[in-house]
N, C-alpha and C positions, 0 to 999 in steps of 0.2 A: 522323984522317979529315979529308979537305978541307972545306970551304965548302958548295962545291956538292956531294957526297956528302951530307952531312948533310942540303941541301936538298932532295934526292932522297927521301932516306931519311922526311920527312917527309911527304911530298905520296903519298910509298906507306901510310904508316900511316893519314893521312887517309882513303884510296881504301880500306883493309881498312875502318877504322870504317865510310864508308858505305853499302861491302858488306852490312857486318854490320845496318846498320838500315835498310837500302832491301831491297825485292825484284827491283827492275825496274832495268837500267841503259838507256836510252837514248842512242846516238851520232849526233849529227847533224852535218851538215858545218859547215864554219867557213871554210870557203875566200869566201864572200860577204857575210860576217856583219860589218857596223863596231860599234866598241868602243859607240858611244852604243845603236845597237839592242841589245845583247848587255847594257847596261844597261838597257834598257827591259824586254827581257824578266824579267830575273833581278826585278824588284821586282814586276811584274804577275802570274809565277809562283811571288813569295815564300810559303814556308808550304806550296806543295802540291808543291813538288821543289827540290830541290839541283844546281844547277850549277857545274859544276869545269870547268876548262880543264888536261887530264892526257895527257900525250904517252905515244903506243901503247904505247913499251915499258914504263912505268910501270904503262900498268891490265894490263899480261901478269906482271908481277910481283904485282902487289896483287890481283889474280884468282884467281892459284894460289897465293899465300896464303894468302887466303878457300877455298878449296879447291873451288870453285867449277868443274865441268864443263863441258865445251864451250868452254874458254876460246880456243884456237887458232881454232876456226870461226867465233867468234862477231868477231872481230880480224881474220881474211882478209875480213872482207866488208865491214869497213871502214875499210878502207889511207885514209892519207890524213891528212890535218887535220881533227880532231874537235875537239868539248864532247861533255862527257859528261853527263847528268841522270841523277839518281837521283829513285826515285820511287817509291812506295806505292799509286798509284794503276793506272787501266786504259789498258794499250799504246795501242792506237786511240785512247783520246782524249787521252792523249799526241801523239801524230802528228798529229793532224787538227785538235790546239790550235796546238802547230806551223805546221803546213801554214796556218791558217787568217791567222797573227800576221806576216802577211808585207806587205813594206811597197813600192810602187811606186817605180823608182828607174831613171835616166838609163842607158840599156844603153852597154854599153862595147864597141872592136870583138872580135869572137871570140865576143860570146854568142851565143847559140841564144835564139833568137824563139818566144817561149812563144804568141803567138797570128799570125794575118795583120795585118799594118800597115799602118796606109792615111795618107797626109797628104791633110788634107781640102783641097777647095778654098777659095779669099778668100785676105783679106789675111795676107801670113806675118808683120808688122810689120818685116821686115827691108832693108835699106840696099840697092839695087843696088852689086854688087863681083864678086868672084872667085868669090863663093858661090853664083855663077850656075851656075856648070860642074859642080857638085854635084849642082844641081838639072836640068842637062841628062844627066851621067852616070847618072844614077837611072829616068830617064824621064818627071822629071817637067815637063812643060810650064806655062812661066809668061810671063806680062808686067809690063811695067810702068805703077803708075798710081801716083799723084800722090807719085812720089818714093819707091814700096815695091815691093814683089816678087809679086807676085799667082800663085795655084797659079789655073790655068787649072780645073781638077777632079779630084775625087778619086780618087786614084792609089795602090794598095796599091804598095809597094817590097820588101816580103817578104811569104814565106809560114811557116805556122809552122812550125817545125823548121829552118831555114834559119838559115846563119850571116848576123850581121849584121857590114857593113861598118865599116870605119874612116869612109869618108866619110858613110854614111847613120848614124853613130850620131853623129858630129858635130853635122848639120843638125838629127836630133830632137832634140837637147838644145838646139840654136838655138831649134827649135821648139816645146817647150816638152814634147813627146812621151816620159812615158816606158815605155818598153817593157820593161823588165827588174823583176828582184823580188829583193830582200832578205829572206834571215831564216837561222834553223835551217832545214834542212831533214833531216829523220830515215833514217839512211842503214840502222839494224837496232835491232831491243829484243831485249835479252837481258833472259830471267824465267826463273827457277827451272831452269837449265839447258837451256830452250826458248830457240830463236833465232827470231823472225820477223822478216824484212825488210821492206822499204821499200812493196815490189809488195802487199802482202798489208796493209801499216796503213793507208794512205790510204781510204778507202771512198771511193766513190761514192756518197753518201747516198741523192741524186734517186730512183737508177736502184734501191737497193734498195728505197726506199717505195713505188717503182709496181711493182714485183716483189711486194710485200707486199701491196699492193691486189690485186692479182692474184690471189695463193692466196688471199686473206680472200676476195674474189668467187665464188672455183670452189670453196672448201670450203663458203660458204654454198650455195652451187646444190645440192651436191651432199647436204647435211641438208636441204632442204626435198625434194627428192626422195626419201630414206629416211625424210623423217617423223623425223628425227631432232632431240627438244628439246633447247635450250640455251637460252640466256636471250638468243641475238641471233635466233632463230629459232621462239620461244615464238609470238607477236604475228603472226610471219604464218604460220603453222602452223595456227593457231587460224583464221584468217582465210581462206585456204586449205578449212579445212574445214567453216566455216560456207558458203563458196560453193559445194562440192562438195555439199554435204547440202540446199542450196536447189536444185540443178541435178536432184538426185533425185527432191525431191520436186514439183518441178514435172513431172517425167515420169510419174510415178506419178500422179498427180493429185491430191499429198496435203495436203489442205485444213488451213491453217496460217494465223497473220497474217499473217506474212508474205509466205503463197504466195496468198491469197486472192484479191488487187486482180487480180493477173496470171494466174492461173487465170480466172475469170468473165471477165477482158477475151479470153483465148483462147477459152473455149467461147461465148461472141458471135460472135468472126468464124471460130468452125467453123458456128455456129447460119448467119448472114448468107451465106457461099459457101453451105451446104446448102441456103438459100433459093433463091438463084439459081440451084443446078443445077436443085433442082426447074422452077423457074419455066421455063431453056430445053428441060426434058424437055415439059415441059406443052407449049409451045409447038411442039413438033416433033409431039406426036402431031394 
């Protein structure tokens, strides 16, 4: 057996082992990952997962191996240059530690502009030269003062989703701008034969909190309306019906302490009008 056979053969045993003591495999891309970040990670997620750098057809061998379902599905969705994590813990926060571990870095030309770019206006610190025509291809208007390149005002040169330029990824790394992002980023998790993708792990956290405000709000309304106790609805429930049973007995006219001040202060001013109807009766006769 060659060299490299053998070395194959081992990186597949390794991949069954951590089949066999992981639940979760996660693949995330490796096409924008550098060796130093891919080291930062592996020691900041020492202890709570395992990362391997294991080419497709290797984990499609040590997959079905493992005898492990879904293998082929789980492998078309994502073609490409991976790492692989192994992991015992929960998908989602997998992904969203991920998602989160990513690091700001100088966009190169070809990327996809993850928000709208603006070069602010002042001084750019840079040399009047050739790198004028940069900044007039772009749109952006400048002058010169005391020997530097001045951005007239703030000027967006992309919008997000847009490809960026060779020459406008130039000038922001001139300018100190960086618009791109490095890390993993989580292309599917494969658990217990279940496959969830990329679309489905990232959450939205914001937008489910104020979702979750939302139903807490309208389930509360909706037990204080049935009278229904719980312990977030006890307190004004109780409150609720203390003011309902003083609204009672003020109609009824049912003399309590607490109904007492504002009962006699009402039959005063029924007593005072009934004076003075009498008084303008009196007076008409």
């Amino acid at each position: 057996m060659s060299r490299v056979s053998v070395e194959k053969q081992g990186i597949v045993d390794d991949a069954v082992k951590l089949l066999d003591d992981y639940k979760l495999i996660g693949a995330a891309d490796l096409t924008k990952v550098g060796s130093g970040m891919l080291q930062d990670l592996r020691k900041q997620l020492r202890g709570k997962v395992t990362i391997r750098g294991i080419k497709n057809t290797l984990m499609r061998i040590a997959m079905e191996k493992a005898g492990l379902e879904g293998t082929e599905d789980f492998l078309d969705r994502i073609k490409g240059q991976n790492i692989y994590i192994f992991s015992n813990g929960n998908p989602f926060e997998l992904a969203m530690t991920l998602h989160r571990n990513k690091v700001r870095v100088f966009a190169k030309a070809g990327d996809t502009a993850l928000e709208g770019i603006v070069v602010p206006s002042g001084n750019t610190g840079l040399s009047p030269g050739p790198i004028i025509s940069k900044f007039g291809n772009l749109g952006i208007r400048t002058r010169i003062e005391a020997g530097n390149i001045w951005v007239v005002q703030d000027t967006e040169v992309v919008k997000a989703g847009d490809t960026i330029s060779g020459d406008l990824a130039d000038l922001m790394a001139r300018l100190g701008i960086r618009a791109s992002e490095m890390g993993l980023e989580i292309k599917a998790v494969y658990e217990e034969g279940m496959i969830i993708p990329r679309e489905d792990l990232i959450l939205d956290t914001d937008a489910y909190a104020e979702r979750l405000a939302r139903a807490y709000g309208g389930a509360f309304q909706v037990a204080l309306k049935a009278a229904y106790p719980t312990p977030d609805t006890t307190a004004p429930l109780l409150s609720l019906a203390a003011q309902n049973a003083r609204i009672v007995a003020l109609e009824a006219s049912y003399l309590t302490s607490e109904t007492a001040a504002e009962l006699i202060a009402k039959a005063n001013a029924q007593a005072r009008n009934l004076a003075k109807a009498v008084g303008r009766a009196q007076a008409n006769i």
